[in-house]
N, C-alpha and C positions, 0 to 999 in steps of 0.2 A: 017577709021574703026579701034578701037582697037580690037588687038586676045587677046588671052590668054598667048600666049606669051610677047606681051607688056602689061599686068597684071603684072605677075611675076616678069619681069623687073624692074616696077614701085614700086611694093613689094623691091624686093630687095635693090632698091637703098632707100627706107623709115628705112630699117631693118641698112640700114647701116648709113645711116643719124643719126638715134638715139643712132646706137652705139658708133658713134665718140665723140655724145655731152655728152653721158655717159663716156666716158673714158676721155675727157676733166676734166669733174666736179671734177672724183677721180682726176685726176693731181695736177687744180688746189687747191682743197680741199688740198694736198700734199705740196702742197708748200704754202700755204697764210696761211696754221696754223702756218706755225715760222714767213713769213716776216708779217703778221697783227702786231704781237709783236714789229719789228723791226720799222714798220711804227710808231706804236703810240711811240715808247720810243724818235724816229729823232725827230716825232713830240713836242714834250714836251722840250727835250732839245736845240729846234731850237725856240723858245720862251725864257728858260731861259738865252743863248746865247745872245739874241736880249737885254734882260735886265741886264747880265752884262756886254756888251758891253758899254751901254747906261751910267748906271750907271759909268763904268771908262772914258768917257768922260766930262759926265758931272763933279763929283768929280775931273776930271784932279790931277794937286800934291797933292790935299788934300787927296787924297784915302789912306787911314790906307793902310799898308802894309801885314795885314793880306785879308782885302778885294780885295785887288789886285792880292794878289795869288789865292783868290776863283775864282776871276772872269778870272782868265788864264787858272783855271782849267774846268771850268766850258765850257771854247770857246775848249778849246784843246778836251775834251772828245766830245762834239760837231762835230768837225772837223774831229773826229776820228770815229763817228758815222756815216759821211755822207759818208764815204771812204766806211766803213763797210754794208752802202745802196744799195750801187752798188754790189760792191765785196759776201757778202753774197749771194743775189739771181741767183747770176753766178755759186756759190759752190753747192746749194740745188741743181740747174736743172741739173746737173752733177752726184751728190751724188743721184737723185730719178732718173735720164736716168739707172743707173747701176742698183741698186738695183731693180728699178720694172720691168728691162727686162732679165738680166743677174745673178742676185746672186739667193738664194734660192725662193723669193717672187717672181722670175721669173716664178715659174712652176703655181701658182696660174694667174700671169698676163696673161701669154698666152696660159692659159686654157681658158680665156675670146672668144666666137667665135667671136672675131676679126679679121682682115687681119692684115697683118705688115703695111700694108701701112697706115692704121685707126691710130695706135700705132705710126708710122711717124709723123702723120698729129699732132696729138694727143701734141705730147711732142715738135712738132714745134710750132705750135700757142700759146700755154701755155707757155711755157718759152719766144717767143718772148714778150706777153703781162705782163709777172710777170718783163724781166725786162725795157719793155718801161714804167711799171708802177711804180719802183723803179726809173730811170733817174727821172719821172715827180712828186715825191713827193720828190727826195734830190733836184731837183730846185726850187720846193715851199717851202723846209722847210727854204733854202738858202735866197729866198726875203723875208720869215716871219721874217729872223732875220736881216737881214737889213732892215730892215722896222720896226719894234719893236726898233732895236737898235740905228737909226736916223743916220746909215749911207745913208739911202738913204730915202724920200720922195714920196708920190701919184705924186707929179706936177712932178717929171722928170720922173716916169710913160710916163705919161700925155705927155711932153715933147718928147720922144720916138715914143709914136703910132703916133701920129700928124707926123714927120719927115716918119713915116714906110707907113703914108697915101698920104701926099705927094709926095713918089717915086710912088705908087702905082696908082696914079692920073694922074702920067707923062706917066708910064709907065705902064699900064697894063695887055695887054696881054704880056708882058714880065716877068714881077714881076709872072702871073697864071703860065706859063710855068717852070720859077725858081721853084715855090712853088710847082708842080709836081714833076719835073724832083731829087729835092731835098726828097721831100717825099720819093719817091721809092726807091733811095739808101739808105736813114737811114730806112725805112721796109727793105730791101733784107740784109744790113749789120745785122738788130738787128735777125735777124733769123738765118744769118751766124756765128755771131760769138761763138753759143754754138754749132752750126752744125758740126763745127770744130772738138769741142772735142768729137761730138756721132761718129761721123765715125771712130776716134782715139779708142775708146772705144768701137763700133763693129768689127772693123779689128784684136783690141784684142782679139777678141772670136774666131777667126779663129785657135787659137795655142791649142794645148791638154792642156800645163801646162803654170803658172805664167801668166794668163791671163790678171791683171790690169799692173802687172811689162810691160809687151806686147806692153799694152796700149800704157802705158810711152814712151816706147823704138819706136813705129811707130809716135809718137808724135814728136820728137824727130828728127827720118829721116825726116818726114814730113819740119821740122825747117830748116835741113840740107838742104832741096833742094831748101829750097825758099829764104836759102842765098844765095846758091852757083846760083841761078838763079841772084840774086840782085847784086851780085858777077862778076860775065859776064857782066851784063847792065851797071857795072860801067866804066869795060874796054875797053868796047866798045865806039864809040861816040854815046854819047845821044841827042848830034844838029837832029839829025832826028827823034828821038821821039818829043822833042818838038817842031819841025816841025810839025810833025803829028797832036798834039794838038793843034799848034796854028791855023791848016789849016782848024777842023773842028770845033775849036771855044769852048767857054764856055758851049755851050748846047750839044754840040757832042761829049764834053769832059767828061760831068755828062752822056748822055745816053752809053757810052763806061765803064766807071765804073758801071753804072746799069746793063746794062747787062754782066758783068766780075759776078760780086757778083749773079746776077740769075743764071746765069750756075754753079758758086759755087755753089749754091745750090740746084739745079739740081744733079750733080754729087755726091754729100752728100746722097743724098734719096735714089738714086740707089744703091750707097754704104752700105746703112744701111737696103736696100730691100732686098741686094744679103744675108746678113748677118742673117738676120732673116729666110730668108726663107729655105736656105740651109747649115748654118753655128752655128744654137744655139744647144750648148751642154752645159745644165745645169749640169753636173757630176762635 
């Protein structure tokens, strides 16, 4: 029998459904207006790459010395482009975490009747997908120009799936299990690793003054401790760590990292829950 009160419930959780995929949209809308740019320029230059690659192969010694320099310049700006693939959308989700929760555009964001926790979700999904979708366009722009350039061919393609289908033929449920077990930790790391710096960047807010200096500086200890931990492990004997790992194997070795990096980030939200909810002073 539904009451009134699983009504309202059912209200609420639609009110907040809709509000996460709204504050999603402005995110993403936030960051794909610079990396769209970013994509088509890799784009373009991961083609012209591919063709003066091509061309100084083919030409070998005969390539004029002026053509040679275009074509180095042409792979170097390239090369420097796909560095700039990754790297860029790592700075935006950074640079739009502060400003739309913490500088002045703060007071407009969470004016929005939001929870923190929506604003959580919100700026984790979105940056994990802005940069799983930068990793998978600087690896496509990578094969366009190897493949435009005649470094590399479709038949060794070809050559590759066939070998990646025959392991998968011998081995199956082993090969499903790998391709799980792998999934999850590059999802739990690509969330982790900007989760890193929002926690760095909300525990900054905890101070009256020099709030991103703050930032810095808990960044910082943060570094300090997971040397001085790494530190310890070294003077220690490590025979029983990799004991431990050999004892629970390759797949108990990936579900012990998987779940290390979930409760990173577990502890990250809580972090950035404690922060919002009782720790934002826009002054």
């Amino acid at each position: 029998m539904v009451t009134s009160e699983n009504k309202k419930e059912d209200k609420k959780k639609l009110v907040r459904r809709e509000m996460l995929n709204k504050l999603m949209k402005y995110d993403y809308r936030a960051l794909f207006r610079v990396l769209n740019i970013c994509y088509i320029v890799i784009a373009g230059l991961s083609v012209l790459s591919g063709i003066a690659v091509r061309i100084l192969r083919v030409a070998g010694n005969a390539t004029t010395p002026g053509v040679a320099a275009f074509g180095s310049f042409v792979i170097s700006i390239y090369a420097l482009s796909a560095v700039a693939c990754v790297v860029a959308p790592f700075w935006l989700i950074l640079v739009h975490y502060y400003k739309s929760l913490f500088s002045a555009q703060g007071y407009l964001t969470l004016s929005i009747p939001a929870s923190p926790e929506e604003h959580i979700f919100s700026k984790m999904f979105t940056s994990a997908v802005a940069l799983l979708l930068s990793i998978l366009i600087c690896a496509v722009s990578v094969l366009v120009m190897t493949l435009v350039g005649g470094l590399l061919d479709f038949a060794d393609i070809g050559v590759f799936f066939r070998r990646v289908g025959s392991y998968i033929s011998a081995h199956p449920l082993e090969f499903f299990l790998y391709v799980i077990e792998i999934l999850l930790l590059f999802v739990f790391c690509l969330i982790l690793s900007p989760h890193i710096y929002f926690c760095c960047i909300s525990l900054g807010q905890i101070f009256a003054k020099n709030r991103i200096l703050m930032a810095v500086v808990v960044y910082f200890a943060a570094q300090a401790i997971l040397q001085a931990i790494l530190s310890v492990l070294t003077i220690m004997d490590l025979g029983a760590l990799f004991e431990f790992f050999d004892f629970i194997g390759p797949h108990g070795t990936l579900w012990f990292f998987v779940l290390l990096a979930a409760g990173l980030n577990v502890g990250g939200f809580f972090i950035q829950r404690y922060v919002l909810y009782n720790k934002v002073n826009l002054v």
